[in-house]
N, C-alpha and C positions, 0 to 999 in steps of 0.2 A: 410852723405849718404842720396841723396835724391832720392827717385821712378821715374821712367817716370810715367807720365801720359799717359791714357791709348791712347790718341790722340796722345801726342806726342812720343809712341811708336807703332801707325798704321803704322809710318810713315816710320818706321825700316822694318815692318811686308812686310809691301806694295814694297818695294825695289828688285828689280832685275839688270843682268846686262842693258837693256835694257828701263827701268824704273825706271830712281837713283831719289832719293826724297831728293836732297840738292838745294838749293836754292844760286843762286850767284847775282854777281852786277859789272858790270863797274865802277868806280872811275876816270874821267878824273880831274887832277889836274894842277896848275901852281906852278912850285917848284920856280920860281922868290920868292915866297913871305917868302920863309926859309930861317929863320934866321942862317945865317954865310953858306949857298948855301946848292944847294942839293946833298949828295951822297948817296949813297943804305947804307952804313957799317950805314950812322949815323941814317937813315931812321928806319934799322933794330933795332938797339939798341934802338931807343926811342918808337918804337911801341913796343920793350919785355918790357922796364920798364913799360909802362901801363897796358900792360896785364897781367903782374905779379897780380896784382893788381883787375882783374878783374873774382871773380872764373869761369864764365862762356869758358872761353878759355880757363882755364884749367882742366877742368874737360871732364872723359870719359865715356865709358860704363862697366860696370859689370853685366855680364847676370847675372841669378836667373838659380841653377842648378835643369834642368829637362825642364826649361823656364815653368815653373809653373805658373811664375806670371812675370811681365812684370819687365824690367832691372830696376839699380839704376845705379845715378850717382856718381863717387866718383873721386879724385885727382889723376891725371897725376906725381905722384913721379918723373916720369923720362923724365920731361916736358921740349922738346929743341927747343928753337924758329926757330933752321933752319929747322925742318921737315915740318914748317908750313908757312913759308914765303920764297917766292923762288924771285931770278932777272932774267927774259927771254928780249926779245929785240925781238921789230918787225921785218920782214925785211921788205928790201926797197920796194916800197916808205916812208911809213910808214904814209898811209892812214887808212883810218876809214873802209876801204876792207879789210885791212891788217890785221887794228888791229878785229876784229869783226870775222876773221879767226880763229885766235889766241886764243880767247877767245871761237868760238865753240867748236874748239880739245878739251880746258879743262874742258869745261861742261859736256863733254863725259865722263870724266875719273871719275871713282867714289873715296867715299872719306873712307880711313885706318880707318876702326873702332876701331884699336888697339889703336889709339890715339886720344885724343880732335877731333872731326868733324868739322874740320874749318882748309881753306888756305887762303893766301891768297899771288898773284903772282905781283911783281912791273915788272911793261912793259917800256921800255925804247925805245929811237930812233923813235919815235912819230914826225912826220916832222912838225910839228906844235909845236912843242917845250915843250908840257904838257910831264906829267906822268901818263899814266895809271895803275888803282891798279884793279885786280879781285879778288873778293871775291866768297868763295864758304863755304856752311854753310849746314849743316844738316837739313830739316824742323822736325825734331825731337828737334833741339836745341833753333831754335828760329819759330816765324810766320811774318808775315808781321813787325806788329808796333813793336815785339822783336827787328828783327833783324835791321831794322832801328834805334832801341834806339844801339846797339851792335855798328855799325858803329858812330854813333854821339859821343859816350864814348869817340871813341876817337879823337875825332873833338875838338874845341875849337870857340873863339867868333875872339878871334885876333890872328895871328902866333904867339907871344911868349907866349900866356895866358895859364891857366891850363885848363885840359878840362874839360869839360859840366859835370855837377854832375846831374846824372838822377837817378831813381829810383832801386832798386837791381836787379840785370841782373843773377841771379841765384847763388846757394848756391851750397859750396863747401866740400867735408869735411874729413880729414884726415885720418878718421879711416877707414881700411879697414875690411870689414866684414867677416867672417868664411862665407864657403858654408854653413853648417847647421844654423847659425842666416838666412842668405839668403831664404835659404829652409823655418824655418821655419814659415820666414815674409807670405812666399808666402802660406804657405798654409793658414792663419790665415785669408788672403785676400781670397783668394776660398771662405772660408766657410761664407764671409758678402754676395758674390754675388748674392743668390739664393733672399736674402731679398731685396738686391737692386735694382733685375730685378722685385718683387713683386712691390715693389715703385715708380716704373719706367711706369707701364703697363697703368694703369689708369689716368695720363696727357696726357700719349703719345695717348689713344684712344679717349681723349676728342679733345686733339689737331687735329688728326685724321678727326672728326668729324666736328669739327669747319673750319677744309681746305674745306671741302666737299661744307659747305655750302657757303664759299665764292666760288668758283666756280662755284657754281649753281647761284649766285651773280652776278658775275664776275668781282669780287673783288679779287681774288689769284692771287698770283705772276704766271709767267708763267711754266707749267708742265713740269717736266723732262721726258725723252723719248718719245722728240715727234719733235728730230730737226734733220734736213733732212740732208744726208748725203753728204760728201763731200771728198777729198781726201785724206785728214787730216783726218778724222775718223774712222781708222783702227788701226792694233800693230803697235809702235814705234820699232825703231831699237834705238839702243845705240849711234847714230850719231845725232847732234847736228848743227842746225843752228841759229845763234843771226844777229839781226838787231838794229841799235839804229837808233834815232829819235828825234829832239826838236819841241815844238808846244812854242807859245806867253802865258802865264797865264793869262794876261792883255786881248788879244784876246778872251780867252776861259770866262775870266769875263763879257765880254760886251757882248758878246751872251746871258750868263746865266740872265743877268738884263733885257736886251732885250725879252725875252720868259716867259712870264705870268707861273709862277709855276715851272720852270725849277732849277735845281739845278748846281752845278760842274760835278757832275757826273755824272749827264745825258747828259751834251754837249760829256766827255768822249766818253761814251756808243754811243752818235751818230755821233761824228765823228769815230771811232772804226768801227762802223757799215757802215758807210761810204766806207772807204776805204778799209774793207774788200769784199761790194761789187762792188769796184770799181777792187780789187785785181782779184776777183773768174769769173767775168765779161770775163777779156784780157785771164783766164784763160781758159773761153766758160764751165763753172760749176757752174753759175750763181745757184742755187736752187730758184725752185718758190718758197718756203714759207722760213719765216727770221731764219737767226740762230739762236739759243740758246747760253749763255753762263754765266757759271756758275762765282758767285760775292762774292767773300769770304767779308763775315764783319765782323771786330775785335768786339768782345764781353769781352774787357778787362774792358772797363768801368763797365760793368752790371753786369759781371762773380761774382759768389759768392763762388768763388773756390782760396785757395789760394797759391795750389801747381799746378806745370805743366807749360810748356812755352806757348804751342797753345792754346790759346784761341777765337778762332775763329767757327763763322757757316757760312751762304752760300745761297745764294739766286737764285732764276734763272731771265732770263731779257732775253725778244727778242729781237734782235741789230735791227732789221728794215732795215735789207738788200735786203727784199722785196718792199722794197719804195725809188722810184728813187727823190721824193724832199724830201732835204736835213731837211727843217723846219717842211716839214710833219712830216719827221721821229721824228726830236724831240721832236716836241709836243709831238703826240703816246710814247714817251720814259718817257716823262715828267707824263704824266697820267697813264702809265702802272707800273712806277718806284713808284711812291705814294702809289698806292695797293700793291705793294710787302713789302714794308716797312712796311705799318701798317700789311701785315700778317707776315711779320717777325718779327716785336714787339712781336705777340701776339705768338712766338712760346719761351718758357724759355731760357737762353740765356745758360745755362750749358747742353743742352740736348742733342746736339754732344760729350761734352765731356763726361757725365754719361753714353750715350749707348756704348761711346770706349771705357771702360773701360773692354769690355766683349771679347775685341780682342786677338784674341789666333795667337799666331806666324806660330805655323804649316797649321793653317786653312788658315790665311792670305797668307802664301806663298805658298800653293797649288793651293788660287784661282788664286794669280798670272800666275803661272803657267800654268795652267790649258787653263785663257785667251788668255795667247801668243798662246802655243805648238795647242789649237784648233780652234786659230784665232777668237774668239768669239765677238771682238770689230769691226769685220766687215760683222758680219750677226746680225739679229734682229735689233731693234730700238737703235737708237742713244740716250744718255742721255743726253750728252749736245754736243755742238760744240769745246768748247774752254774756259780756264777761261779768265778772264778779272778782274785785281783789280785796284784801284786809290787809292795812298799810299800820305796822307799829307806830306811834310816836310821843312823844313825850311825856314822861310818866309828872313831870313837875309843871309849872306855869313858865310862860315862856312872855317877853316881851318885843313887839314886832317895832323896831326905830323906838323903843320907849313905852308904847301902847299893847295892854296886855291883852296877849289871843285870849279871849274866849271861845272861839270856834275856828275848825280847820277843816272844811269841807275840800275833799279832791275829788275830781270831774277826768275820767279818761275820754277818748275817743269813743265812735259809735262806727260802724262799719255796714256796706253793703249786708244784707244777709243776717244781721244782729245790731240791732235798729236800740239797744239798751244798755247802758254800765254801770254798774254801782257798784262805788270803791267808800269801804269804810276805814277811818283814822280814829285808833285811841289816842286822848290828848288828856294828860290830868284828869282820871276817874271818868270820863266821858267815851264815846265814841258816837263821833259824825259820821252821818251819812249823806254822800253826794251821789243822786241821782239826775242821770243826765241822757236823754234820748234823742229820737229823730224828732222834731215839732210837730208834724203828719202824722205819723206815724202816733206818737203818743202825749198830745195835750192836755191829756189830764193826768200825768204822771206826780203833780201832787197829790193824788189820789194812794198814788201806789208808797208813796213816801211815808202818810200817815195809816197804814197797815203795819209799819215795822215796828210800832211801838205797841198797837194791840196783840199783835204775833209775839212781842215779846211776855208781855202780861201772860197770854195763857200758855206759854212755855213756862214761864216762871209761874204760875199760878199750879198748873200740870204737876213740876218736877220739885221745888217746893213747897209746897202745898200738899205735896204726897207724903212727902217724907216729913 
């Protein structure tokens, strides 16, 4: 039996029909490389033998009665791999329209708390001969570099090899507990909280302070509530649209060596910014001043916590959609992205997770609420625009059951208020991008997909090209 943490039970808190907080991924595959060919039956069967194996997919939720104190997780006893692995088939043509269709419906659909929070669907009839696999994952269960360790589990180096032994992907555990032990864990937690919010007050007003004066510096990452609105920045409806994308990694590196101080993720950040105002431009919503978007960073390394899956904090970064040269923008990205990191150094790396721990479910789901039913994400200042992550991964070819990834698109959440996500993955000399919105909100977000590759051209065409 182990606790949520209190992050990785915001994230339960935070969930409406409208607002799901599961996290999925494209999987394009080549089944040529499976040994003795590919069929779903055998597909299926060898991804339950590993997951047997692995407690994280087997394990669910067990509230705390009163919800007193935040769930535990404990064993799926009646854990059957077809509740969680489905076969669907594109229809024809069975284009990357089709399939990206397919894959919006079931971003839509939220996931059976009654059971492990995790599906995942093999797509067939792909006229390019691949397989696609969607994954859809709880952000309760895994966070970025989780869930990417969750998928590589079950990967390999060669199709027939055993797969990748990575670090514990979460604890499982047999016994099921009495309401009253449940009860009375949770009150035992109450009564530390009053000391831990005492503990809490005096970093957080030094930190407090310490922001202030980088500002007055101008040295601070850039402020939340202060990024100019856009159409995307309203309530989500439970509709769902995904775009994917590939960019050159090798491209994206010659840039980065090419630009004095630049990093990977600032070329990201401004091609991003790029073609988002290349997107909002055709769209005549142009905003004079740049958007905001908020940058989750894994604090797994730093974290000195050693329960809980999310380990993550959060930075903010203007894209420079207010700046029509492309190298302008990422210099400015290069020198604005430096400052934020040193004040996000200096901010302790568990201090999103120790203030979630004060999250109360009733609270959380009224504010939910509250924000749709009074529309409140489309009056007053905007917090941010949109996230934006850049997720490392596998510099070599990896094989999924036997079938080699060619692509690993990752799809986060979309929220009240930032109705937009794109999280990109390098995988072997590539980098995907999974774009994923409100469906209202933005239908034609392959639009905005196929901007990332022009935006890269006249960045690379700019900074290469110059020199």
């Amino acid at each position: 039996m182990e606790r949520l943490s209190g992050l990785d039970a915001t994230f339960l808190y935070l969930e409406s029909s409208a607002q799901l907080m599961h996290v999925c991924g494209v999987l394009l595959l080549d089944p040529a490389t499976i040994p003795g060919g590919y069929s779903f039956e055998t597909m299926r069967s060898d991804l339950e033998a590993r997951m047997r194996t692995i407690p994280a997919f087997r394990r669910k939720l067990r509230p705390v009665p009163l919800e007193i104190d935040h769930p535990v997780w404990v064993e799926d006893t009646d854990f059957d791999i077809d509740r969680h692995v489905h076969r669907l088939a594109v229809p024809t043509p069975g284009g990357v329209e089709e399939l990206a269709d397919l894959c919006s419906h079931m971003a839509g659909i939220p996931l059976d708390r009654s059971r492990p929070l995790w599906e995942m669907s093999v797509i067939e009839g792909l006229a390019s001969g691949q397989i696609a696999v969607f994954t859809k994952m709880h952000h309760a269960t895994v966070d970025g570099v989780s869930g990417a360790n969750l998928i590589s589990v079950l990967c390999s180096l060669e199709p027939d090899a055993p797969p990748l032994d990575l670090p514990d992907l979460g604890a499982v555990s047999r016994r099921n507990p009495s309401d009253l032990e449940l009860f009375g864990r949770g009150v035992l937690s109450n009564l530390t909280k009053p000391w831990l919010a005492v503990r809490l007050v005096k970093p957080t007003a030094s930190l407090v302070t310490r922001t202030i004066e980088r500002a007055r510096a101008g040295t601070a990452m850039a402020a939340p509530l202060t990024a100019p609105r856009t159409s995307f920045n309203g309530n989500i409806s439970g509709r769902r649209s995904i775009a994917l994308a590939d960019m050159s990694l090798d491209r994206v590196k010659e840039i980065r060596h090419a630009v004095d101080g630049a990093t990977v993720n600032d070329v990201v950040l401004a091609i991003s910014g790029g073609a988002l105002r290349r997107f909002l431009d055709k769209r005549g919503e142009l905003p004079s001043s740049s958007l905001l978007a908020s940058v989750p960073v894994s604090v797994h390394q730093t974290s000195t916590r050693s329960s809980g899956t999310n380990k993550v904090s959060s930075l903010f970064a203007k894209l420079g959609t207010d700046v029509a040269d492309p190298v302008e923008r990422l210099q400015q990205l290069a020198v604005a992205n430096a400052h934020a990191k040193d004040h996000h150094k200096a901010i302790p790396a568990d201090t999103l997770q120790d203030w979630a721990e004060f999250a109360a479910p009733r609270t959380f789901g009224l504010a939910v609420r509250m924000v749709a039913g009074l529309k409140l994400a489309e009056k007053g200042p905007v917090i941010h625009n949109l996230v934006i992550s850049n997720v490392p991964g596998p510099p070599v070819p990896l094989y999924f059951v036997g079938a080699r990834v060619d692509a690993l698109y990752p799809l986060g959440p979309v929220f009240h208020g930032a109705g937009l996500n794109i999280t990109v993955m390098s995988s072997n000399g590539h980098m995907h991008v999974g774009l994923i919105g409100c469906g209202d909100a933005l239908p034609d977000i392959a639009d905005l997909a196929g901007d990332f590759n022009d935006e890269l051209d006249a960045l690379y065409d700019a900074v290469i090209g110059a020199g």
